[in-house]
OpenMM code with the backbone's topology and positions (N, CA, C; nanometers):
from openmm import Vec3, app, unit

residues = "UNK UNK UNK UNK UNK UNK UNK UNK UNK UNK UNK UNK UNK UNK UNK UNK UNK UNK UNK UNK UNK UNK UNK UNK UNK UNK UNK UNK UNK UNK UNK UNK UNK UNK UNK UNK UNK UNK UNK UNK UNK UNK UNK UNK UNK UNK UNK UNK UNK UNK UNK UNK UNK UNK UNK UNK UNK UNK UNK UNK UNK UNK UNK UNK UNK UNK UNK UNK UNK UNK UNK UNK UNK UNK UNK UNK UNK UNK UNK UNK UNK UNK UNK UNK UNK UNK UNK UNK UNK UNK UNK UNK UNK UNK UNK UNK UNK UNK UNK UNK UNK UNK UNK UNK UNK UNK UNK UNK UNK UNK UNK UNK UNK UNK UNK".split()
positions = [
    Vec3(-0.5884, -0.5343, 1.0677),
    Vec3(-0.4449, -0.5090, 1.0616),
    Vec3(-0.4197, -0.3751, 0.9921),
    Vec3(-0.4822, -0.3462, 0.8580),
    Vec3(-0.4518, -0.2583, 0.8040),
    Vec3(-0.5178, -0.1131, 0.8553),
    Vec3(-0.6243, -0.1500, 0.9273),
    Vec3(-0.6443, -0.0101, 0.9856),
    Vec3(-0.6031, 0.0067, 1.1345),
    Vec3(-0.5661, -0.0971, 1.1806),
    Vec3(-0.4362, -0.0472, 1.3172),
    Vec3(-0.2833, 0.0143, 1.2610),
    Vec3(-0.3079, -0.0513, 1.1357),
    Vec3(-0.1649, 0.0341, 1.0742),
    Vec3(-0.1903, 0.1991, 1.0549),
    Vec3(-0.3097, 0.1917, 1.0092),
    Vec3(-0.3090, 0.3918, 0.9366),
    Vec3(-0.3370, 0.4259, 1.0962),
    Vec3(-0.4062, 0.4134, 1.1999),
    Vec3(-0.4375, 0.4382, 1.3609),
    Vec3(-0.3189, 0.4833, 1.4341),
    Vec3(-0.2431, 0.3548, 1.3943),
    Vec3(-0.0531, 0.3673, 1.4741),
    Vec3(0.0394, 0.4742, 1.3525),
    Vec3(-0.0017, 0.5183, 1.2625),
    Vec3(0.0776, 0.5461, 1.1515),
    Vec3(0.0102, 0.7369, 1.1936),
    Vec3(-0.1400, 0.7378, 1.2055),
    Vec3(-0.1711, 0.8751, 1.2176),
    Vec3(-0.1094, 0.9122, 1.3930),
    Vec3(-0.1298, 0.8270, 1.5174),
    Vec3(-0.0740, 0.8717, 1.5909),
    Vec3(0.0683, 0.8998, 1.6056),
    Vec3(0.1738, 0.8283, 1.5332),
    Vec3(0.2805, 0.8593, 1.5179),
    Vec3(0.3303, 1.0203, 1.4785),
    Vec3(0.2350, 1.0484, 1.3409),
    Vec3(0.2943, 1.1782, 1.3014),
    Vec3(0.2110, 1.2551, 1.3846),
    Vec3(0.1090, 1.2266, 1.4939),
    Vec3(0.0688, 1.3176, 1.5279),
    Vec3(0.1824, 1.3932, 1.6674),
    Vec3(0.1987, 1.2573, 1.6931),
    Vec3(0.3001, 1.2925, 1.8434),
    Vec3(0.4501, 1.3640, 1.7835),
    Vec3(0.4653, 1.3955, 1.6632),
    Vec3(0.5724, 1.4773, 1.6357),
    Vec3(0.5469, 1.6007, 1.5912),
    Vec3(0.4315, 1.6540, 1.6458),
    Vec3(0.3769, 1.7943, 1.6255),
    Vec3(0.3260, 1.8168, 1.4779),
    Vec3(0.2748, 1.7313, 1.4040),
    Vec3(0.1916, 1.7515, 1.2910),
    Vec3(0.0877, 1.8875, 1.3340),
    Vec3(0.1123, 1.9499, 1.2048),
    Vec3(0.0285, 2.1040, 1.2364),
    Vec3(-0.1144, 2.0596, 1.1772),
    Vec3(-0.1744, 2.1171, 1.2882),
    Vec3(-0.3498, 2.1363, 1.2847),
    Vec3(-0.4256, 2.0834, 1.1403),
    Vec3(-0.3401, 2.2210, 1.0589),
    Vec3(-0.4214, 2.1668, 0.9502),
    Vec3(-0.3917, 2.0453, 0.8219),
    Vec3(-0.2679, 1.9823, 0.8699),
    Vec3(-0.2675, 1.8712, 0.8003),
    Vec3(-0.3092, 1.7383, 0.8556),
    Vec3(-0.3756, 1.7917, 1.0082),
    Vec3(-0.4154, 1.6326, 1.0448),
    Vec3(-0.5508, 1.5650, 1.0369),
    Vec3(-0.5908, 1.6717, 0.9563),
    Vec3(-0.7403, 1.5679, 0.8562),
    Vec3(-0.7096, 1.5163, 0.6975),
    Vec3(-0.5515, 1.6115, 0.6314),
    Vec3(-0.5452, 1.5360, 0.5636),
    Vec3(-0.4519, 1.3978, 0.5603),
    Vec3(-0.3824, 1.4278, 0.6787),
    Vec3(-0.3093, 1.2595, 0.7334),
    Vec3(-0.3827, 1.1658, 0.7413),
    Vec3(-0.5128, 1.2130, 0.8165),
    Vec3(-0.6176, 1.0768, 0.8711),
    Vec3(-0.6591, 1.0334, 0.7664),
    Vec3(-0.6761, 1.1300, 0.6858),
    Vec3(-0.7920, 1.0397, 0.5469),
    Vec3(-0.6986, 0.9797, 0.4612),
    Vec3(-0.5494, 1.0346, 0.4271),
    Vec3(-0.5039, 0.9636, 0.3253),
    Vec3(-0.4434, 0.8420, 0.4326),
    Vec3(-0.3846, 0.8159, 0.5558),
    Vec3(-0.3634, 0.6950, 0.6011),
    Vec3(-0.5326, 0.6171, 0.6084),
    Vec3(-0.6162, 0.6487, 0.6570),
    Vec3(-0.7412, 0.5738, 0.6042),
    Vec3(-0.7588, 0.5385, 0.4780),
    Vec3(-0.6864, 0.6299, 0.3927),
    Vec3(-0.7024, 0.5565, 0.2111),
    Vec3(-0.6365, 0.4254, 0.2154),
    Vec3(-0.5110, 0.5008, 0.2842),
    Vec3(-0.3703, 0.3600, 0.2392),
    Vec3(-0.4261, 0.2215, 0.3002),
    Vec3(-0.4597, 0.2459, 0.4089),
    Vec3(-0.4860, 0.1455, 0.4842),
    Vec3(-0.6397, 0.0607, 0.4019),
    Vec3(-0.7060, 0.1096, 0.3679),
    Vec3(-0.8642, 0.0775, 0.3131),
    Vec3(-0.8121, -0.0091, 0.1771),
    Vec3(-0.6781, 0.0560, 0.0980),
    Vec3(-0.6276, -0.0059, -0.0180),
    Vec3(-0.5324, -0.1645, 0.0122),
    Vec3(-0.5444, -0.1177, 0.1231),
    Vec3(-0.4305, -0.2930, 0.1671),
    Vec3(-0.5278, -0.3598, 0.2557),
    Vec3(-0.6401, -0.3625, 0.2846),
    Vec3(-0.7491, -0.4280, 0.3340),
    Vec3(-0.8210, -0.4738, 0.2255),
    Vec3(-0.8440, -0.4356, 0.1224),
    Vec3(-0.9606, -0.4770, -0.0014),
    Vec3(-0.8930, -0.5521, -0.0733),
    Vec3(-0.7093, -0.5329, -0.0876),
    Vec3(-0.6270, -0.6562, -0.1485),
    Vec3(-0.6347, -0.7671, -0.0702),
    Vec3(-0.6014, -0.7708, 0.0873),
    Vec3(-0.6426, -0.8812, 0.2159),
    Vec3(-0.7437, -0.9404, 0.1695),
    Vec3(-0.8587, -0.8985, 0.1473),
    Vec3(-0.9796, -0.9469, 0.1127),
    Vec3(-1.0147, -0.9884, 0.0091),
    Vec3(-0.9070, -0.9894, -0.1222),
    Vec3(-0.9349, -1.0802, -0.2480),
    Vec3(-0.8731, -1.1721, -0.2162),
    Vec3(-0.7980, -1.2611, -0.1222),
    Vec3(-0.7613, -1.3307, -0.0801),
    Vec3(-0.8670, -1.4674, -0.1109),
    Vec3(-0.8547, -1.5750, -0.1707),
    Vec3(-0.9187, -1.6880, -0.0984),
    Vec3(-1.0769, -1.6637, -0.2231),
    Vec3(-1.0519, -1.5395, -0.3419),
    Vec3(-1.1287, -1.5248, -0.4187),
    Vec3(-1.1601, -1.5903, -0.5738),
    Vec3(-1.2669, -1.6418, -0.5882),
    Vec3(-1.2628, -1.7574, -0.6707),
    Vec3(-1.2580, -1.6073, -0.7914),
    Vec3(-1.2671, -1.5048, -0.8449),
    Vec3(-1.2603, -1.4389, -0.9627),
    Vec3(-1.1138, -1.3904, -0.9888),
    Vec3(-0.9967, -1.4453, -0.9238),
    Vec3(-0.9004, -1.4006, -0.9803),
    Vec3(-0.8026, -1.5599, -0.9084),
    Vec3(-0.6781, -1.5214, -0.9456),
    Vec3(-0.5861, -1.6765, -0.9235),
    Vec3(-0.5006, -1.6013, -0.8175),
    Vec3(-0.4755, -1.7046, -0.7440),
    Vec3(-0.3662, -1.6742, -0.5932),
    Vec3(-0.2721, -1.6473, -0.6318),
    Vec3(-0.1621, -1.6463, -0.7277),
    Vec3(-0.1023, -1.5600, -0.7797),
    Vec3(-0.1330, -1.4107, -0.7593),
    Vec3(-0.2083, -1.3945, -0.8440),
    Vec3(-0.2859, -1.2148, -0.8366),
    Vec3(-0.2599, -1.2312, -0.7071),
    Vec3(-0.3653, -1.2809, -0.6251),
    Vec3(-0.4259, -1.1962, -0.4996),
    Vec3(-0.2652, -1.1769, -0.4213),
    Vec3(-0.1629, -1.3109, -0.3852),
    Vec3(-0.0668, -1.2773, -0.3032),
    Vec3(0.0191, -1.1482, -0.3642),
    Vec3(0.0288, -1.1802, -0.4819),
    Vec3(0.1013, -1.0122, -0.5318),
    Vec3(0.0084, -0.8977, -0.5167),
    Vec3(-0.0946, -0.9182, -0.5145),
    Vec3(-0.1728, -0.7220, -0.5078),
    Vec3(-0.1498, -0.7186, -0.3136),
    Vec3(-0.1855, -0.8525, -0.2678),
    Vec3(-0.1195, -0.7854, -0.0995),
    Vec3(0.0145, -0.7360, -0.1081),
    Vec3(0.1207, -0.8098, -0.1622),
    Vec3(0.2350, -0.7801, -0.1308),
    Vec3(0.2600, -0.6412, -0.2189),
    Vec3(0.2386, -0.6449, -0.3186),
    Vec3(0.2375, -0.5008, -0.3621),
    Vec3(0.1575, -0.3739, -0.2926),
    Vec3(0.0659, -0.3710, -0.2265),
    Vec3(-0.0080, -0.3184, -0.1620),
    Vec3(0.0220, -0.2769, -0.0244),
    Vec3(0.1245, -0.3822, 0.0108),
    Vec3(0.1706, -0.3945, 0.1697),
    Vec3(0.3217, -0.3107, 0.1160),
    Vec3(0.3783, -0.3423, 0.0520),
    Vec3(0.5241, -0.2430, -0.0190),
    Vec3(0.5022, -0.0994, -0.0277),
    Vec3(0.3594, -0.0611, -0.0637),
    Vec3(0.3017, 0.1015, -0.1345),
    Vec3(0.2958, 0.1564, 0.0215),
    Vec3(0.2396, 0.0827, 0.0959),
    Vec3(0.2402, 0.1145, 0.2716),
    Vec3(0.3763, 0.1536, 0.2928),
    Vec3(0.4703, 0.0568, 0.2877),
    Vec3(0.5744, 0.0748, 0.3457),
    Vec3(0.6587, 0.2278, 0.2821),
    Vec3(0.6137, 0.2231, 0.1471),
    Vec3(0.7102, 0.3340, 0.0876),
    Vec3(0.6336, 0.4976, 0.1176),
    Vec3(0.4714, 0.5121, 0.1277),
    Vec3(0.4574, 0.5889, 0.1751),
    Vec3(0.4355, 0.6262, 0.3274),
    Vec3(0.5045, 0.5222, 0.3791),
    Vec3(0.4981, 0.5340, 0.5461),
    Vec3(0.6869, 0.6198, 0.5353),
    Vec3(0.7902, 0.5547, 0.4388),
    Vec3(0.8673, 0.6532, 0.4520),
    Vec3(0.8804, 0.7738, 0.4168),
    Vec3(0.7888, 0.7961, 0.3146),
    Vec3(0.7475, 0.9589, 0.2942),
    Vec3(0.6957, 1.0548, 0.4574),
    Vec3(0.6026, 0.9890, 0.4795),
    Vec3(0.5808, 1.0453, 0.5909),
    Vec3(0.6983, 1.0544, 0.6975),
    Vec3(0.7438, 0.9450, 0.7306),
    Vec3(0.8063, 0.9711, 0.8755),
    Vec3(0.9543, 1.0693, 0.7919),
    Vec3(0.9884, 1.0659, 0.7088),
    Vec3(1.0548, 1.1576, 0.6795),
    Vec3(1.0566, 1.2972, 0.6269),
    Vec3(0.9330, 1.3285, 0.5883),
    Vec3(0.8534, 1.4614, 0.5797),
    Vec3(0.8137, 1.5111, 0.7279),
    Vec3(0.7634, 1.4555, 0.8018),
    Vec3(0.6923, 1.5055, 0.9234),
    Vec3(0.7669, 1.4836, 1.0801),
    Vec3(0.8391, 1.3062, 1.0575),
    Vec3(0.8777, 1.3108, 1.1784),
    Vec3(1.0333, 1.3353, 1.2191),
    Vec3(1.0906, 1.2134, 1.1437),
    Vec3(1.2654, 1.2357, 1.1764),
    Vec3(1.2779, 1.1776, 1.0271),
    Vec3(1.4568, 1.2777, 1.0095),
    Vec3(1.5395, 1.2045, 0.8612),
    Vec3(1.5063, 1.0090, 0.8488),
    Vec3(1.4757, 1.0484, 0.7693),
    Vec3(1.5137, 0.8915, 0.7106),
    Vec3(1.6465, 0.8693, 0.6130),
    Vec3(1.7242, 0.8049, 0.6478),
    Vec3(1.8639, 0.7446, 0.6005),
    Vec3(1.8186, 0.7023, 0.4354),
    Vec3(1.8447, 0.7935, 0.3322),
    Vec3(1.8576, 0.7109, 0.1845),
    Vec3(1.7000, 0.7296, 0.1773),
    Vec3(1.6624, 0.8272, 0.2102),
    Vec3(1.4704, 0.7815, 0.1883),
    Vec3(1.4440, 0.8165, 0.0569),
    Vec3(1.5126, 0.8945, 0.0063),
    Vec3(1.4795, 0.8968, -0.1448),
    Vec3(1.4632, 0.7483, -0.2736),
    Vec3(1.5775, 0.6784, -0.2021),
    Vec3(1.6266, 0.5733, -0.2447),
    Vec3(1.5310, 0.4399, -0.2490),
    Vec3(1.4786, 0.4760, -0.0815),
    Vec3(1.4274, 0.3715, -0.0131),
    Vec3(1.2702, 0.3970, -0.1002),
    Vec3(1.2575, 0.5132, -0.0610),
    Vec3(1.0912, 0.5267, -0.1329),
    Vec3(1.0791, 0.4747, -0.2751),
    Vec3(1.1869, 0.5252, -0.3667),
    Vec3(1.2053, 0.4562, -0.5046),
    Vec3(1.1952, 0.3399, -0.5562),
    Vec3(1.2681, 0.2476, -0.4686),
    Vec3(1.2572, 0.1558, -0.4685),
    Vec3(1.1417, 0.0034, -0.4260),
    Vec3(1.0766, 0.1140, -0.2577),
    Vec3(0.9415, 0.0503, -0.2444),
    Vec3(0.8361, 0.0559, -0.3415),
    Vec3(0.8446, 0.1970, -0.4203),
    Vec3(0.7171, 0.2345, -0.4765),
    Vec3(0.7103, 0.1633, -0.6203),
    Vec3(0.8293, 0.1253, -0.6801),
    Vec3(0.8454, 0.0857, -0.7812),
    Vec3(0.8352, -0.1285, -0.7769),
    Vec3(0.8592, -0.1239, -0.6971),
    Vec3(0.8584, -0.2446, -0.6235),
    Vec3(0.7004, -0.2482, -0.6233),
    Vec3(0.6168, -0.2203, -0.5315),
    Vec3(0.5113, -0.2045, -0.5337),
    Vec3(0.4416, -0.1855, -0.6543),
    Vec3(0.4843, -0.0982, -0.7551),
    Vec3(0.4506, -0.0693, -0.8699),
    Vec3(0.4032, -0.2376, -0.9698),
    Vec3(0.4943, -0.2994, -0.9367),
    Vec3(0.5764, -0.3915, -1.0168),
    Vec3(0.4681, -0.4949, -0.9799),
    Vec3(0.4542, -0.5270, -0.8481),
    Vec3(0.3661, -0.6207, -0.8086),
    Vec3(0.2285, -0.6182, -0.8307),
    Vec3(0.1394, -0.4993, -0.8253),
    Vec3(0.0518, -0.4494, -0.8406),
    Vec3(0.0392, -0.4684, -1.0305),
    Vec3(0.0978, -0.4283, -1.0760),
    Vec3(0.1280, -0.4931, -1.2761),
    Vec3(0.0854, -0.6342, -1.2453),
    Vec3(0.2179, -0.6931, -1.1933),
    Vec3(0.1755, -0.8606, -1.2587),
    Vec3(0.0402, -0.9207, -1.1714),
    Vec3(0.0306, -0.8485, -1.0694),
    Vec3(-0.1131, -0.8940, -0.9759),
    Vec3(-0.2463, -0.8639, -1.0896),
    Vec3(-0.2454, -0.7270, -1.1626),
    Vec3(-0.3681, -0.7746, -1.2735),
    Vec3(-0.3928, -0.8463, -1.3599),
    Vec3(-0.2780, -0.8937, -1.4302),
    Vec3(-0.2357, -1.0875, -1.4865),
    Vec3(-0.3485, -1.1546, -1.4433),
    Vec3(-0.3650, -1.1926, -1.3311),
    Vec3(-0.4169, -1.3234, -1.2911),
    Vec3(-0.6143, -1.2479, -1.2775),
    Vec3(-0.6332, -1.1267, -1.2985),
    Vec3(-0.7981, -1.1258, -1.2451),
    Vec3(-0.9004, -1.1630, -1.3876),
    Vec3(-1.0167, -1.2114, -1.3163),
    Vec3(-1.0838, -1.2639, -1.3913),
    Vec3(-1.1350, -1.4004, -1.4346),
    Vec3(-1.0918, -1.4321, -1.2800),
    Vec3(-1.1387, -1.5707, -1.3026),
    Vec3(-1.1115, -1.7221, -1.3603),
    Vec3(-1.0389, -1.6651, -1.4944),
    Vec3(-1.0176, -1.7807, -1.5896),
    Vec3(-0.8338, -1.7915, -1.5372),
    Vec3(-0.7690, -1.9310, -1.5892),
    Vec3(-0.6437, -1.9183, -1.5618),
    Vec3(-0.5911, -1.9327, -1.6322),
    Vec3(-0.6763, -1.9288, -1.7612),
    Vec3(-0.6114, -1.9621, -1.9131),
    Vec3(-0.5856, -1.8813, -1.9418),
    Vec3(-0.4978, -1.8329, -2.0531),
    Vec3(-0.4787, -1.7327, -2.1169),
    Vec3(-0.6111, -1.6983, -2.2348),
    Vec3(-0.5913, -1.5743, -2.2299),
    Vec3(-0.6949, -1.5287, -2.3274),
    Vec3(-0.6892, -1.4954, -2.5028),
    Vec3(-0.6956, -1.5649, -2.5773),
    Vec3(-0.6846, -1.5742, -2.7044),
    Vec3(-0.7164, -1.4858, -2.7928),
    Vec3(-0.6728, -1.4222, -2.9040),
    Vec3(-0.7074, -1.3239, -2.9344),
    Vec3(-0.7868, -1.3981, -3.0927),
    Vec3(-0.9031, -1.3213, -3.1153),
    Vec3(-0.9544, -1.4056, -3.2410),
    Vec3(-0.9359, -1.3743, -3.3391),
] * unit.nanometer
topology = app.Topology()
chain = topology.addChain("A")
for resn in residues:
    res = topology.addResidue(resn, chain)
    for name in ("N", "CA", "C"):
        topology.addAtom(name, app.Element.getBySymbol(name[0]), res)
């Protein structure tokens, strides 16, 4: 899923005339984004952290997509309506989830005591 997303995400800006030399650095940073919301997919169902964590680092992870997918299509392809707003709000959003998603790693579901 996540790398048909950066695939459909690099052909997109490509078909709006992305210049030459930014389209190796499109591919690799949508291959980042995408590689970062696949390895959260994949703590999924992981006995070293609590389903808590894991559904928030996807959903936070899947939000960081969305907010730098509006950077792009509004840098490269067409205006985005409020994208300042919109990005602010995904990224911080994302931000947010990605925080309480490291809460839960590590296995234990207890809290950790201080001695």
């Amino acid at each position: 899923i996540s790398y048909g997303f950066a695939g459909s995400f690099f052909y997109i800006m490509n078909s709006y005339s992305l210049k030459d030399e930014l389209k190796i650095a499109v591919a690799a940073y949508a291959f980042t984004i995408a590689t970062m919301l696949w390895t959260s997919i994949r703590r999924l169902g992981s006995k070293n952290s609590t389903r808590r964590s894991q559904v928030l680092g996807i959903v936070g992870a899947a939000i960081f997509v969305i907010s730098d997918s509006i950077i792009g299509f509004n840098k490269f392809a067409m205006p985005v309506p409020y994208a300042k707003h919109w990005v602010m709000i995904t990224y911080y959003s994302a931000q947010f989830c990605l925080g309480l998603a490291t809460n839960g790693v590590g296995g234990s579901k207890k809290s950790v005591k201080s001695e």
